[in-house]
KOLDO-37776 format. One line per field, with one value per residue (C-alpha): x, y, z. Coordinates in pm, 1 decimal, padded with zeros to 6 digits. Last residue first. Example, Ala and Ser with C-alpha at 12.3 -4.5 7.8 and 13.67 -1.06 7.14 Angstrom:
# residues 2
xx	[01367.0,01230.0]
yy	[-00106.0,-00450.0]
zz	[00714.0,00780.0]
//
This chain:
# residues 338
xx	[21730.9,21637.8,21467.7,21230.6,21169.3,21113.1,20860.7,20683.8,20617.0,20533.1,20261.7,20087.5,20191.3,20015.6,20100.3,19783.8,19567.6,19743.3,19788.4,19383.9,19351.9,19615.4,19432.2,19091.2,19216.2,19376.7,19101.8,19142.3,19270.0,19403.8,19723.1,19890.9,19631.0,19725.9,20088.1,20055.0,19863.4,20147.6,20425.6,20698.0,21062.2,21102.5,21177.1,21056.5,20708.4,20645.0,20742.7,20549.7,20257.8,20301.5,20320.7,20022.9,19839.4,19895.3,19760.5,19478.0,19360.9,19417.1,19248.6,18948.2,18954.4,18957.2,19180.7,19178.7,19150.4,18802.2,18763.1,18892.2,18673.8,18388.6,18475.4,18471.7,18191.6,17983.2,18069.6,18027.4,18294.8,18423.4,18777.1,18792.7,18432.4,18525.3,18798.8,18537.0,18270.3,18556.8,18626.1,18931.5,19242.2,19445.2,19752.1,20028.8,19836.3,19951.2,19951.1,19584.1,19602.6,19881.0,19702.5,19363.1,19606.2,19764.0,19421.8,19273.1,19582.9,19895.8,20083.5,20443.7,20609.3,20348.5,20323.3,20679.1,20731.3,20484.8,20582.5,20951.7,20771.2,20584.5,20909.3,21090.2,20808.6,20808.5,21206.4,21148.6,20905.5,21158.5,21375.4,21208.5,21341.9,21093.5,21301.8,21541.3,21927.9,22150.2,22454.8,22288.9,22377.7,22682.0,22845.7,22725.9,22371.7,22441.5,22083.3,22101.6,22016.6,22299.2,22536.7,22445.6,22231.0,22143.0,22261.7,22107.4,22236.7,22068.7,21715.7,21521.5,21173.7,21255.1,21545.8,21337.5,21024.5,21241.1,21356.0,21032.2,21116.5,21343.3,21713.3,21817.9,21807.3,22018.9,21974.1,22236.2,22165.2,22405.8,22458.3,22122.7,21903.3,21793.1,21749.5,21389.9,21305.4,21266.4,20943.8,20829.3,21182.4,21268.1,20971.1,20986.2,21368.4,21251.9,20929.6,21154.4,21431.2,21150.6,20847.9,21101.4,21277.8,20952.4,20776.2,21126.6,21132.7,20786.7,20903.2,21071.3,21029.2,21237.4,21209.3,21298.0,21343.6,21675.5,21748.6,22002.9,22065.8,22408.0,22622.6,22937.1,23294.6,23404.7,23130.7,22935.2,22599.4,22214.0,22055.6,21701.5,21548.1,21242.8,20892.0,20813.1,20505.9,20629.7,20670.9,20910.4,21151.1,21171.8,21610.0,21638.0,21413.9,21555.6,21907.3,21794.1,21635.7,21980.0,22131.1,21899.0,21934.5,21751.7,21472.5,21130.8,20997.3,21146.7,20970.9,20656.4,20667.7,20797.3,20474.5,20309.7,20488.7,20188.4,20186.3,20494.0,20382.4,20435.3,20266.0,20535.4,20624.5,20332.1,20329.5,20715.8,20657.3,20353.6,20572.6,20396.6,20115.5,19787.6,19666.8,19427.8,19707.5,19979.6,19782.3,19679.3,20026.4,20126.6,19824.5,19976.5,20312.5,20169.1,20015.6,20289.9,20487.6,20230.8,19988.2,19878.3,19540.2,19515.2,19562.5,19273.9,19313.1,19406.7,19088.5,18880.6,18961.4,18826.5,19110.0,19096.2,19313.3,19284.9,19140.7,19281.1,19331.6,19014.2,18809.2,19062.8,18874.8,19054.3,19021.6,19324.7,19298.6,19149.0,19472.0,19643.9,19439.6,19436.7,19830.9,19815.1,19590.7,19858.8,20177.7,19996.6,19899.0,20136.1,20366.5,20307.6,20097.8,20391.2,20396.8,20740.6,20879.1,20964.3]
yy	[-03283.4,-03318.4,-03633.4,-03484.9,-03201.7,-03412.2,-03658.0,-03320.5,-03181.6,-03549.2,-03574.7,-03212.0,-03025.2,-02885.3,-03164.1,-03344.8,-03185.6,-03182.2,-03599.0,-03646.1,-03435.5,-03651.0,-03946.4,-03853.2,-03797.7,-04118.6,-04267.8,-04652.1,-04503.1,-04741.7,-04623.5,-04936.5,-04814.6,-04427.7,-04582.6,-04772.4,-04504.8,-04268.3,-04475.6,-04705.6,-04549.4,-04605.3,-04466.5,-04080.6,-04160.5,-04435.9,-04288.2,-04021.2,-04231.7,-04452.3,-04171.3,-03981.4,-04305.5,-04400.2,-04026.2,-04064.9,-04370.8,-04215.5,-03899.5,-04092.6,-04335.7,-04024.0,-03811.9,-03635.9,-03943.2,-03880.1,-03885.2,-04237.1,-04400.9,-04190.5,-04329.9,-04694.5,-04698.5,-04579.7,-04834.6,-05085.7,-05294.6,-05647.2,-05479.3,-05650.0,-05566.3,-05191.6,-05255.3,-05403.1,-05141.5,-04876.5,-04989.4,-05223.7,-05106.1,-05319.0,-05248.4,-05336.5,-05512.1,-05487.3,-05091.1,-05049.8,-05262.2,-05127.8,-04786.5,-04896.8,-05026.1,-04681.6,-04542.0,-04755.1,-04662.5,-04894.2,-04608.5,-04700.5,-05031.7,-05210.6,-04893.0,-04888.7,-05258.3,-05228.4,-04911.1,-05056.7,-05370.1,-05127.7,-04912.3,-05288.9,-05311.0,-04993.4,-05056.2,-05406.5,-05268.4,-05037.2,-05267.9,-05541.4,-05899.6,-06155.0,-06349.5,-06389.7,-06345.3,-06616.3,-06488.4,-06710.6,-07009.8,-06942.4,-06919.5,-07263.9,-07325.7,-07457.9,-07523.7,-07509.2,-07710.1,-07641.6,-07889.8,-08192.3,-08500.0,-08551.2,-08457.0,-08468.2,-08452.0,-08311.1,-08316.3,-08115.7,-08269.9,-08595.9,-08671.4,-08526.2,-08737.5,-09060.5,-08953.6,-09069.9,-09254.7,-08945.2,-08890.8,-08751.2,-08402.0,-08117.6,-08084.7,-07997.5,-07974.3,-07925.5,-07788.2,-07668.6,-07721.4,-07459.4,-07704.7,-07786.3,-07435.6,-07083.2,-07049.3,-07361.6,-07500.7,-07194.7,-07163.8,-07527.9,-07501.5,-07181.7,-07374.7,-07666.8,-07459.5,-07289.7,-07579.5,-07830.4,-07677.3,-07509.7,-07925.1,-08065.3,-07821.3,-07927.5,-08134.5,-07953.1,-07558.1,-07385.8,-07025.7,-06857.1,-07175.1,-07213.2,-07205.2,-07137.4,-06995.3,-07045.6,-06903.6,-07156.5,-07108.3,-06984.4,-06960.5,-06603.7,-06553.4,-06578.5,-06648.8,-06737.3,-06679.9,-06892.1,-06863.8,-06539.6,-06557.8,-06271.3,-05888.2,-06006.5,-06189.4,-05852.5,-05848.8,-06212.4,-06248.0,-05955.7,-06147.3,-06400.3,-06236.3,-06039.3,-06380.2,-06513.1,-06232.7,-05905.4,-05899.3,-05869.8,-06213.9,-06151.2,-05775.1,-05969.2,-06222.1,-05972.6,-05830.5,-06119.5,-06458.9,-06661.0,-06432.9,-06601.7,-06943.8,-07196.7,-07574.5,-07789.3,-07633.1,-07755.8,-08079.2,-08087.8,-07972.0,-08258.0,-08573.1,-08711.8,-08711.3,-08774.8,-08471.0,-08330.2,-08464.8,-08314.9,-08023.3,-07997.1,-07985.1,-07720.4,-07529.6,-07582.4,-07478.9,-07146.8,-07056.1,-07057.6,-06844.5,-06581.2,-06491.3,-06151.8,-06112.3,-05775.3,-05926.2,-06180.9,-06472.9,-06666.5,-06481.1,-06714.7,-07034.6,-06854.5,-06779.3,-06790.8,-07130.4,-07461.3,-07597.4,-07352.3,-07661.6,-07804.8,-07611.7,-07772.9,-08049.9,-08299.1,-08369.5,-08255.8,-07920.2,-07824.3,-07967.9,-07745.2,-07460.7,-07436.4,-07492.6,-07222.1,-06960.0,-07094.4,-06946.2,-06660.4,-06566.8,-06243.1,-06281.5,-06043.0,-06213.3,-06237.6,-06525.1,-06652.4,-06361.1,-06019.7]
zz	[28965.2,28668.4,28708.2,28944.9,28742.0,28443.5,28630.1,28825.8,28445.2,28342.4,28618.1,28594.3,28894.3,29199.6,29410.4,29510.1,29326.5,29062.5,29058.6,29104.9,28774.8,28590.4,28763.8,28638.2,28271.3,28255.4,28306.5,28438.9,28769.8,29119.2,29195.6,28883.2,28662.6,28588.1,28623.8,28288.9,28120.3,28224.3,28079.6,28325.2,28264.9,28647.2,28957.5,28936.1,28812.9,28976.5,29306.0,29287.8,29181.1,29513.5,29731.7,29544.3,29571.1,29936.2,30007.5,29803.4,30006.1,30348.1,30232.3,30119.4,30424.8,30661.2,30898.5,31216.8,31451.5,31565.7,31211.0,31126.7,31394.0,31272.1,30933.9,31058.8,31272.7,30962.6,30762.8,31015.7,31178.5,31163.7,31117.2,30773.9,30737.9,30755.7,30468.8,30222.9,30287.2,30242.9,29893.2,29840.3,29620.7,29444.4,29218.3,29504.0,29728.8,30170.7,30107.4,30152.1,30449.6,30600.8,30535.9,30732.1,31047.9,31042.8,31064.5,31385.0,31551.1,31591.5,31750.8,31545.1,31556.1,31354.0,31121.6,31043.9,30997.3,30723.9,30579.0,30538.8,30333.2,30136.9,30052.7,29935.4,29745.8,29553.1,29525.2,29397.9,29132.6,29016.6,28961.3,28778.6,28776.8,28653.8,28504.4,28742.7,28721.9,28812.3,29032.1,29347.0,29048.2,28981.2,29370.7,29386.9,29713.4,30037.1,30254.6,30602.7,30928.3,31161.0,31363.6,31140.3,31214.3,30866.9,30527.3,30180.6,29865.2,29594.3,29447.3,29735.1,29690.8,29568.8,29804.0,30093.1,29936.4,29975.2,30370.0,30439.2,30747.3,30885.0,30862.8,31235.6,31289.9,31243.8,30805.3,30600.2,30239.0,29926.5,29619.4,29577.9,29243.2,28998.2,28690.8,28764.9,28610.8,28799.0,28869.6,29011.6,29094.3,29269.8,29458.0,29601.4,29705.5,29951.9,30042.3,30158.1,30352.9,30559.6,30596.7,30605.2,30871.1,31062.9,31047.9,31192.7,31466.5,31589.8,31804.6,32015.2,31912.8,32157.8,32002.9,31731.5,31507.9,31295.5,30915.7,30722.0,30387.7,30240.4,29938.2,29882.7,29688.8,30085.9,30270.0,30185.2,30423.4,30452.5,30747.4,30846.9,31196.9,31198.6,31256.5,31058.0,30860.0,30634.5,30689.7,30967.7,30720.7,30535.0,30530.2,30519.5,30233.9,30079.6,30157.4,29960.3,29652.4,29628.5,29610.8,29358.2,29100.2,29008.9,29233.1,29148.9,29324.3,29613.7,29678.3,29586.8,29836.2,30088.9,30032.1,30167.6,30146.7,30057.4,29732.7,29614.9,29626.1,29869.9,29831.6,29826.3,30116.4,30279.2,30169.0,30294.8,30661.6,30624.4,30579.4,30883.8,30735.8,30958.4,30825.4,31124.9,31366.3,31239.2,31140.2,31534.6,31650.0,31380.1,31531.3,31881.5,31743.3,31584.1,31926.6,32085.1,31834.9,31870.6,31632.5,31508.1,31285.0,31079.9,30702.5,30754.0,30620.8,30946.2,31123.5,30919.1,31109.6,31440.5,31753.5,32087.8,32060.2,32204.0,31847.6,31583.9,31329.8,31417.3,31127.2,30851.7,30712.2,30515.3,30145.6,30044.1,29906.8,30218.5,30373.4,30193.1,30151.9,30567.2,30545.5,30339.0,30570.6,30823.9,30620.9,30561.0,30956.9,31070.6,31378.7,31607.3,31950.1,32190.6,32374.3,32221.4,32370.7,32251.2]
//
């Protein structure tokens, strides 16, 4: 893979277009030099390459007129701008296993950087390095990596979850002020790597939000993900990532066809020539995800009726026997029986 290979997924530029949206500036230039529209950042299906992400980093510089913008942005970050590594994060049990499932899924975000995570002595540390010769716009990908990492954890996790330490490999710049601000600890430049050294206590901190279950469901979507993109990359695997890309939500085939800027029509005759269709694409993702409700956690029937996409319970009881030829608690106790 080079750095003019068109995989990396969009989120992190469908943010920066928020951001600078949010700020008063207009965003339409920020694909200038590109063969690419503003719109295809939020769309689920659009590959970058690592090219092209520096030229619209170029452009944001210039759009913005801040050169602070690596922090705006990660100032910005919320879980869901992660993807469904977001949400496999966000479940964990404590800060270091959120780390290494950050490291682990990288790809399943906007990856730009290679990010580490590893045991130093009475240190945990996450570093940070571009894939590719990134020049100037290695400062933006730090700040933008180490930054949105710090931001999360102060927004959801209190004002108290500070790092130990930060190393940073270039010199200190102008607006060094919104570094100390941003990161609260010290700060060093012009070091060998750029990294971020967090107290063995704190990466044992568990999170609120901590749900096992739910981080093995995402953790499975995350798998799929990489799965599909390495497997034919047919018109129906790219329908079931995007089934799978929201846990809970599931689009109607009008919405999915314009995703693909295709027709109805075009779509199912698409799927058929491929053996399959959107209904039997979207039942399968909801027997695999019921199944593994139902034999991963304690969650109740109602609950998992409406997690696959039911508001009757009936209807999904029925929908489950057809599917498997048991009733959901009688495949739940044989499951957990065995």
């Amino acid at each position: 893979m080079g750095a003019d290979t068109q995989c990396i997924r969009p989120f992190m530029f469908n943010l920066m277009v928020r951001v600078l949206e949010e700020e008063g500036c207009k965003a339409d230039t920020l694909v200038r030099g590109l063969s690419l529209e503003l719109g295809d950042l939020s769309s689920q299906d659009t590959r970058i390459s690592f090219d092209q992400a520096l030229i619209m980093i170029d452009n944001a510089y210039r759009i913005s007129g801040d050169p602070a913008w690596g922090l705006r942005v990660a100032g910005a970050v919320n879980i869901g701008d992660w993807g469904m590594m977001g949400y496999a994060v966000a479940s964990c049990a404590t800060l270091w296993d959120a780390m290494l499932i950050g490291q682990r899924f990288s790809r399943v975000a906007t990856r730009l950087t290679d990010t580490r995570v590893t045991e130093e002595n009475d240190f945990f540390s996450l570093s940070s390095r571009p894939l590719y010769r990134a020049g100037e716009a290695t400062r933006f990908l730090v700040e933008e990596d180490l930054g949105g990492v710090v931001g999360l954890l102060h927004r959801y996790l209190g004002d108290d979850t500070v790092p130990y330490e930060v190393h940073l490999s270039y010199p200190e710049p102008p607006y060094v002020a919104m570094y100390e601000s941003h990161f609260r600890c010290p700060l060093k430049f012009e070091q060998a790597r750029n990294c971020i050294l967090w107290s063995r206590d704190l990466m044992q901190r568990e999170i609120p939000s901590r749900n096992p279950a739910a981080t093995q469901m995402a953790i499975r979507h995350c798998e799929t993900l990489i799965a599909d993109e390495e497997g034919s990359g047919g018109i129906a695997e790219q329908v079931r990532t995007r089934l799978v890309q929201q846990p809970g939500r599931y689009p109607p085939l009008a919405e999915v066809a314009a995703d693909y800027d295709m027709s109805e029509s075009t779509l199912r005759r698409a799927l058929t020539a491929e053996g399959t269709s959107y209904q039997l694409l979207l039942n399968d993702v909801r027997r695999k995800l019921a199944i593994e409700y139902l034999t991963t956690s304690r969650l109740k029937l109602e609950e998992i009726a409406v997690l696959v996409g039911y508001t009757d319970l009936s209807n999904f009881r029925r929908a489950f026997k057809s599917w498997t030829g048991e009733a959901p608690l009688a495949y739940r106790r044989r499951a957990t029986a065995s």
